[in-house]
C-alpha positions in Angstrom: 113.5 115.2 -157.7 112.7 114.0 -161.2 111.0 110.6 -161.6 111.0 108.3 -164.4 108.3 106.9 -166.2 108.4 103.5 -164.0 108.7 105.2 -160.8 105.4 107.5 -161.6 103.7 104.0 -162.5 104.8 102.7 -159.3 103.5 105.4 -157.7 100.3 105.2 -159.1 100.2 102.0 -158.4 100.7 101.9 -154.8 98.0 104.8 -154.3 95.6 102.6 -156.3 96.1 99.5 -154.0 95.4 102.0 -151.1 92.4 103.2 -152.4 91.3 99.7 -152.9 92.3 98.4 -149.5 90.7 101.8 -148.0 87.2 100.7 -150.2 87.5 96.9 -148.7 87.7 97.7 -145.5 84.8 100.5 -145.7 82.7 97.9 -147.4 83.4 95.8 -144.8 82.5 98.0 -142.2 79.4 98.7 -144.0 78.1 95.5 -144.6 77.8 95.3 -140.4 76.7 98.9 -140.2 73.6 98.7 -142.8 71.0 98.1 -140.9 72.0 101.0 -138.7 72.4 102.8 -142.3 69.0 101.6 -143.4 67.4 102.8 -140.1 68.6 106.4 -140.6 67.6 106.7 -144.2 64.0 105.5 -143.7 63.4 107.6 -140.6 62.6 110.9 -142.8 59.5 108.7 -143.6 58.6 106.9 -140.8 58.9 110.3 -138.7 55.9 111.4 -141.1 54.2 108.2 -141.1 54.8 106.7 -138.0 52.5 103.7 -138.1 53.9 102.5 -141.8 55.6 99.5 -143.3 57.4 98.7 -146.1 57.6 95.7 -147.9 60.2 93.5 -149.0 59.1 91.9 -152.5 61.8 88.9 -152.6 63.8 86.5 -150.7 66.8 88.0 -152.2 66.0 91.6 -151.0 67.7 91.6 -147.8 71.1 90.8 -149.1 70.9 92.9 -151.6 69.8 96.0 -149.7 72.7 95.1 -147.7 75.3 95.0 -150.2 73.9 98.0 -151.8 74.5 100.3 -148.7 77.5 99.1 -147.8 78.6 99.5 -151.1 77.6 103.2 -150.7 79.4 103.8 -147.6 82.6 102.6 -149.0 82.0 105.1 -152.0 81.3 107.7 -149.7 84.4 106.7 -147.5 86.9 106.1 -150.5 86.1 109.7 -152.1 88.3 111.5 -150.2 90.8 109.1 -149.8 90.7 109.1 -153.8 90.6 112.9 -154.4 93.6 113.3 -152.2 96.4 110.6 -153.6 95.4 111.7 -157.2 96.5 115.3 -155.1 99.6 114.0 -153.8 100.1 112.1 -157.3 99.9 115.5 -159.6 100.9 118.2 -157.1 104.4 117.7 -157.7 103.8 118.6 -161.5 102.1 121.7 -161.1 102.8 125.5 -160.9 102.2 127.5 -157.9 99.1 129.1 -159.4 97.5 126.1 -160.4 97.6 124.0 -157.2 95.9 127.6 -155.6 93.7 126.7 -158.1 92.8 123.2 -158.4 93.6 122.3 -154.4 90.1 124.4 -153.4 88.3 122.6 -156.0 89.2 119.3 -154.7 88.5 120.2 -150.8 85.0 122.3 -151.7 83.5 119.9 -154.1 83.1 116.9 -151.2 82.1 119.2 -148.5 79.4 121.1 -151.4 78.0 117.6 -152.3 77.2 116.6 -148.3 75.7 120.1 -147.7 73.4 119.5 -151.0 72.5 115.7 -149.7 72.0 117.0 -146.0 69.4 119.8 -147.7 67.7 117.8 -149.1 68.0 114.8 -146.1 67.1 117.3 -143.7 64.8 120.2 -144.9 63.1 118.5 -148.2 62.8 115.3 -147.6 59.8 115.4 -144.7 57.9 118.0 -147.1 58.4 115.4 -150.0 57.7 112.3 -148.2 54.6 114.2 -146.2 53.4 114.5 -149.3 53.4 111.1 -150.9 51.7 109.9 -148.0 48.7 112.1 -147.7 48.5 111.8 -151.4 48.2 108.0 -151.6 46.1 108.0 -148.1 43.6 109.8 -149.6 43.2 107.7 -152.8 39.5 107.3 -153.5 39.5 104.1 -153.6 40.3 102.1 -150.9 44.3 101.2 -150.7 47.0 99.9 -148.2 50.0 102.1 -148.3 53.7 99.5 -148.3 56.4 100.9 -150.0 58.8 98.3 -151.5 61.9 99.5 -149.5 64.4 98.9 -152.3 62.1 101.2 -154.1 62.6 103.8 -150.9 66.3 103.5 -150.6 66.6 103.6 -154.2 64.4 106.8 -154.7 66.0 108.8 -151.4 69.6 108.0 -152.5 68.9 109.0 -155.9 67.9 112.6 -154.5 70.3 112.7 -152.4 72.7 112.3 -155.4 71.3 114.9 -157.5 71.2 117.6 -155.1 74.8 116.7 -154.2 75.5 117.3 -157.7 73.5 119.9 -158.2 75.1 121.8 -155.2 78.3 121.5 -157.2 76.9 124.6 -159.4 79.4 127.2 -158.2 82.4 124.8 -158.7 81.2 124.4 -162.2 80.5 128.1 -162.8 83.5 129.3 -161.0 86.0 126.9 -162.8 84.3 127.6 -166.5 84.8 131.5 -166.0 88.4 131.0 -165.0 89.1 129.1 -168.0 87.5 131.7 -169.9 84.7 129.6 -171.4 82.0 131.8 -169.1 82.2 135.5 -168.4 81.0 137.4 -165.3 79.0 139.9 -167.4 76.9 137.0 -169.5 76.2 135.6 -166.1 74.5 138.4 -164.4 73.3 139.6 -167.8 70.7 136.4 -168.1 70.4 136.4 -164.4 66.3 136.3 -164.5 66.1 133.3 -167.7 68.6 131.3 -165.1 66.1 132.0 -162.1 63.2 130.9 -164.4 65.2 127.7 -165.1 66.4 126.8 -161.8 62.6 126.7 -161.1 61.8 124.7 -163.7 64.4 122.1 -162.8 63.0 122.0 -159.3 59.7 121.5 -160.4 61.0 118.7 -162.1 62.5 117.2 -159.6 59.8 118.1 -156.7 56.5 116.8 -155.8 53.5 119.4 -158.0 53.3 121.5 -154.8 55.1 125.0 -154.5 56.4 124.8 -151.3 58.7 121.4 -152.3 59.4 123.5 -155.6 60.8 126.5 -153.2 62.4 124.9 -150.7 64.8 123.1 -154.0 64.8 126.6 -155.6 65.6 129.1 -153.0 69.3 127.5 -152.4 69.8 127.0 -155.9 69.4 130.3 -156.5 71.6 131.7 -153.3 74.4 129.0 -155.0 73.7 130.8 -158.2 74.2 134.5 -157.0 77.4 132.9 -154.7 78.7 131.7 -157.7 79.0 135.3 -159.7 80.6 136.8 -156.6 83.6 134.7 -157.1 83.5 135.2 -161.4 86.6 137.3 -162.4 84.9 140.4 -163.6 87.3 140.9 -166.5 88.3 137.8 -168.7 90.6 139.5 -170.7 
C-alpha cells in the first residue's frame, strides 16, 4: 500500500522518537553501569601493570568520565536499533535485488566493527599497553608512572574506534566494486603496493615495535584478500 508524503513523515517520525527513547534509556542504564564499564576497559592495563594507578586531574573528572561512557553505551546500544528502522523505513521502496544487497551491508557492518574493537581489546591491547609501561619504567631519569585516566579511556576508545572502522574494509571494497567504481582485476593487480600500505598504516597506528605493527597488519591483510573473494570478477 502506497503512502503519502505525511504518512512517510509520520513514520519517520515515530521511528525517530523510538530511537531516542531506546538512547535515553541506554544512557540511563549506563550512567549506573560505568563504573562496571570503566573497570573492564582499564583491566587490559592493570593486568600488565598490576600494582598501577591512574590519576584523576580535576574535581570534575568523575562526572565526566561517567557521562562519557554512558554516553557510549547508549551509542553502542542505539546503533542497531537505528540501522534497523531506517531498514523497516526504506525496505518498502526497494527492488528485490537491492534489499539482497543493502540488507547484508546493514547486518555485517555492526558485527565487522565489534570483531575489529574486540581485536584490538583482546589481542593488541596487552602488547600495546606492555609496552608503554616498560618504556616509561625504564626512563632514565627517575619517574612515577600515573596515567590521567580520561587520558586512558580516551586513548583505548579511540583505538577501539579505528580498528572498528578499519575492519569495515571489505564492506567498503565490496560495495565500491559492485557499483562499478573498483574492479576485481585492479584489486589483485596492486595487491603487493596495498600490503606495503596496510603496513604502513599500522605502523602508524602501533607502538615503533614490529610485533604491535604485525599483530594490526596480519588481519588487515586477511580482510584485504577476503574482500577480493567476494569482488565480481567481471564489471561489465
Amino acid at each position: 500500500m502506497k503512502m503519502t508524503l505525511q504518512q512517510h513523515f509520520a513514520e519517520l517520525r515515530r521511528r525517530v522518537l523510538w530511537t531516542l527513547l531506546i538512547f535515553a534509556i541506554a544512557f540511563g542504564i549506563g550512567w549506573f553501569v560505568s563504573p562496571f564499564i570503566q573497570d573492564f576497559l582499564t583491566e587490559p592495563l592493570m593486568a600488565v601493570w598490576p600494582d598501577g594507578k591512574m590519576l584523576y586531574t580535576g574535581l570534575a573528572d568523575g562526572v565526566l568520565i561517567q557521562f562519557s561512557l554512558a554516553t557510549l553505551l547508549a551509542i553502542i546500544v542505539a546503533i542497531p536499533v537505528v540501522l534497523w528502522h531506517i531498514w523497516e523505513f526504506v525496505a518498502p521502496g526497494l527492488h528485490k535485488n537491492e534489499k539482497q544487497f543493502i540488507l547484508p551491508i546493514l547486518i555485517l557492518s555492526p558485527i565487522l566493527f565489534l570483531m575489529g574493537a574486540s581485536f584490538a581489546f583482546y589481542i593488541l591491547f596487552p602488547f600495546v599497553f606492555k609496552f608503554f609501561v616498560t618504556l616509561n619504567q625504564s626512563a632514565p631519569v627517575p619517574s612515577v608512572l600515573m596515567p590521567a585516566m580520561k587520558d586512558y579511556l580516551s586513548f583505548s576508545i579511540g583505538l577501539l574506534k579505528i580498528f572498528g572502522i578499519a575492519f569495515q574494509m571489505p564492506l567498503v571494497m565490496v560495495l565500491l566494486n559492485r557499483l562499478g567504481v573498483l574492479s576485481r582485476a585492479a584489486v589483485v593487480k596492486f595487491r603487493r603496493y596495498a600490503i606495503v600500505f596496510i603496513f604502513v598504516v599500522a605502523a602508524m597506528l602501533t607502538p615503533p615495535d614490529i610485533i604491535s605493527q604485525t599483530i594490526l597488519a596480519i588481519p588487515m591483510i586477511a580482510l584485504f584478500e577476503i574482500s577480493i573473494i567476494f569482488m565480481k570478477k567481471d564489471n561489465s
